[in-house]
ROKOL-344459 format. One record per residue (C-alpha): x, y, z. Coordinates in steps of 0.5 Angstrom, whole numbers, plus 500, padded with zeros to 3 digits. Example, Ala and Ser with C-alpha at 12.3 -4.5 7.8 and 13.67 -1.06 7.14 Angstrom:
BEGIN
525491516527498514
//
This chain:
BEGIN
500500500506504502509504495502505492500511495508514493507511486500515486504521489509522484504520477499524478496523471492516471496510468491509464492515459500513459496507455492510451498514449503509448498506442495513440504514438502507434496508430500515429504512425500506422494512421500515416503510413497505411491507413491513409498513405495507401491512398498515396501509394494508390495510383503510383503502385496502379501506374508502375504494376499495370493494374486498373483502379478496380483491380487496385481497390480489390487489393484494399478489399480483401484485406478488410474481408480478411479482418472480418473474417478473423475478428472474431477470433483476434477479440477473444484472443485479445480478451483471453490475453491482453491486446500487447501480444497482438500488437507486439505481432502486428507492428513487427508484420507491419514493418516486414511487411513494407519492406518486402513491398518495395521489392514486389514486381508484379500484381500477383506479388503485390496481393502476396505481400500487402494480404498475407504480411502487412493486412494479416494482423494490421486491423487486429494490432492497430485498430482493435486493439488500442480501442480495447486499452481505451475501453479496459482503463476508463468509464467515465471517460470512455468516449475522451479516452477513446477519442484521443486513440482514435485521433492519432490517425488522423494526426498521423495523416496530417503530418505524416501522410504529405511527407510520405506523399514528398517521399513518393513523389522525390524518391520514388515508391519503392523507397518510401516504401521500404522507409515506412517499413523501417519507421514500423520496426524502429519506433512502433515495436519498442512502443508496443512492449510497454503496455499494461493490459488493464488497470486491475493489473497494477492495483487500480480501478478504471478512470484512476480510482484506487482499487481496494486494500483488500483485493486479491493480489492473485486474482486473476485479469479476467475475474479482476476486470469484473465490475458492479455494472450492469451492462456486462453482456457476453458476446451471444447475449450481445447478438441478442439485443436489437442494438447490436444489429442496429450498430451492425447494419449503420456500422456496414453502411458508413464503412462503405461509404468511408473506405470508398471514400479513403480509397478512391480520395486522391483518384477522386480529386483528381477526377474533379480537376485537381493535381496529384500533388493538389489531391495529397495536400487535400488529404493533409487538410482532410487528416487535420480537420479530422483530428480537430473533429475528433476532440470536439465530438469526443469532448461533446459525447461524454456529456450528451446522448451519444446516439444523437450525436451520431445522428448528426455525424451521419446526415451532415457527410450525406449533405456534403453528396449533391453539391459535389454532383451539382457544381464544379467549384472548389468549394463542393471539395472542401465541404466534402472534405470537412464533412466526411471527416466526421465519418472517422470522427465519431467511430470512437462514440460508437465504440463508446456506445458499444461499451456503454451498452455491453460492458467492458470485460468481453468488449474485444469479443463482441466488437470482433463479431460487430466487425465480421459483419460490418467490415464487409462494406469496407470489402465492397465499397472500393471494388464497387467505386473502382469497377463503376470508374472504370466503366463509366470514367466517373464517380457520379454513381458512387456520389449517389449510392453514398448518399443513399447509404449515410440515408440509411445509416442516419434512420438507424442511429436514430434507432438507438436512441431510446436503447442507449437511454434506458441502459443509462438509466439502468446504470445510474441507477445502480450505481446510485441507489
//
């Protein structure tokens, strides 16, 4: 107790926001270099190896359609062992995996390496699991504490996405490429040897409360992770409820949308009229008014009804749609860009939805079950914008279908509405007799 109490005198900020920093540094990178520097890899790769853009985007869409399959499997991994070990392999893949890249010679060895080495744990380590450090360390700030996390990828694309765009444009593909793989292995890797699996482990309570004198130094992680709070549902109890299958179905519609979106960013821009170079300095300005979005909503969502939020987060991109089908300016280009931000902004309220209504101790597992349904529309989007260009050499068929999906994305949040609130007041409640 001695040492507790100096530990807690001498670090005053709650060790579990070191954890969210440490994977936030992680996704920081993995947000720039992958998430959005495959869109800079797209064309020059598309160019150099002969592929059409749908044969390009098909590449993008296996590997979500790989994460689905395997997410169940990686949340209950990640539930029975902690997300460290799964990072830990992720990273190390992930630098492999960029390296052996800039050696690939042709489309059959391109979809070797890009599915079998860089995407094989990419979504497990970088995606699933810093979001399980959020939920398994706070509840009260679950939404903050899930927004910084989830802002380091756009924090990753503003500043390192336009010096990877710089890198392909001086040095070639390939190179910048092999360096991106080197920035995994040298900066990600030692990172991912820190983390803690949860606050339990190190005598603590979820938001920094101390845990009590009397608990069990051997108690285990899975029995320590237990709470008095009532939405603790396991995966089959999950799938039983309305709410999951609402957030599945606005989950798949708003992924599509979003991966098509992120895909096809800088081929869409310069489809509308603009450079290469132009195109890549949007998506800067894209990652930047992401991030901002990111703080904003998160600090909003603690404090309001969080399907409400999302309601918003869901109709404002769909406004975005007709001016870019309608007007040619620049101004359609930088309200769909302001606007489709908040796509990516708000994945942490929903997240924080999913732990305010199932409960933290099998988060990964249902969040992995949630993923093999709805990361299907990260595997048909892209294909789909990429096999409508190809055709018709434009993406005004893509704008329409966006805007029917967000349509239908916007209903379904406003599904939730009612069940949120009644598992709040459930928990209130309880906590509050």
């Amino acid at each position: 107790m001695i040492a507790k109490a100096f530990r807690n005198l001498f670090s005053p900020i709650f060790y579990g926001w070191r954890m969210v920093g440490l994977v936030s540094l992680i996704r920081i990178v993995g947000g720039g270099l992958h998430q959005f520097g495959f869109t800079v890899f797209f064309l020059p790769i598309s160019r150099e190896l002969g592929m059409s853009r749908a044969a390009t985007s098909l590449a993008f869409s296996l590997s979500r359609a790989q994460g689905a399959i395997e997410a169940p499997l990686v949340g209950y991994l990640i539930d029975r062992y902690g997300p460290r070990p799964i990072i830990v392999t992720a990273v190390f893949l992930a630098g492999v995996g960029y390296i052996l890249l800039s050696w690939v010679n042709d489309y059959a060895s391109f979809m070797i390496v890009y599915l079998g080495v860089i995407c094989l744990a990419f979504v497990a380590g970088f995606v699933h699991s810093p979001l399980v450090v959020a939920n398994s360390w706070f509840i009260r700030q679950r939404a903050r504490a899930m927004t910084v996390v989830s802002s380091a990828v756009p924090i990753g694309g503003a500043l390192i996405s336009p010096l990877l765009a710089i890198g392909v444009a001086s040095i070639g593909w390939r190179w910048a490429a092999f360096v991106s793989g080197c920035i995994f292995l040298l900066v990600c890797l030692p990172l991912s040897f820190k983390l803690k699996r949860s606050p339990e482990s190190i005598g603590l309570r979820p938001d920094g409360d101390l845990a009590p004198a009397e608990k069990d130094a051997n108690q285990s992680d899975a029995a320590a992770q237990e709470t008095k709070d009532p939405a603790e549902l396991t995966s089959r109890q999950a799938m039983k409820t309305g709410a999951f299958w609402l957030l599945v179905m606005s989950l798949t519609a708003r992924v599509t949308c979003y991966s098509t979106a992120m895909v096809h960013f800088v081929p869409f821009m310069v489809w509308k009229g603009l450079s290469e170079g132009a195109a890549a300095s949007l998506l800067g300005a894209f990652a930047l008014v992401n991030l901002l979005a990111h703080f904003v909503l998160g600090w909003i969502a603690d404090r309001i009804n969080k399907p409400k939020l999302l309601v918003a987060c869901h109709l404002f991109p769909a406004l975005s749609l007709p001016p870019l089908l309608l007007d040619s300016g620049d101004w359609p280009l930088w309200f769909f860009t302001i606007a489709f931000t908040l796509l990516d902004a708000s994945f942490p309220i929903v997240w924080a939805t999913v732990g305010d209504l199932f409960g933290r101790r099998n988060f990964a597992t249902i969040r992995g079950s949630m993923s093999f349904f709805y990361s299907w529309g990260s595997f048909a989007g892209p294909i789909m914008a990429g096999a409508i260009f190809d055709r018709t050499q434009s993406y005004s068929m893509v704008l329409w279908i966006l805007l029917g999906l967000l349509s239908f994305a916007t209903i379904l949040s406003l599904f939730l509405i009612r069940p949120w609130s009644s598992r709040m007041s459930v928990r209130s409640a309880t906590r509050h007799p």
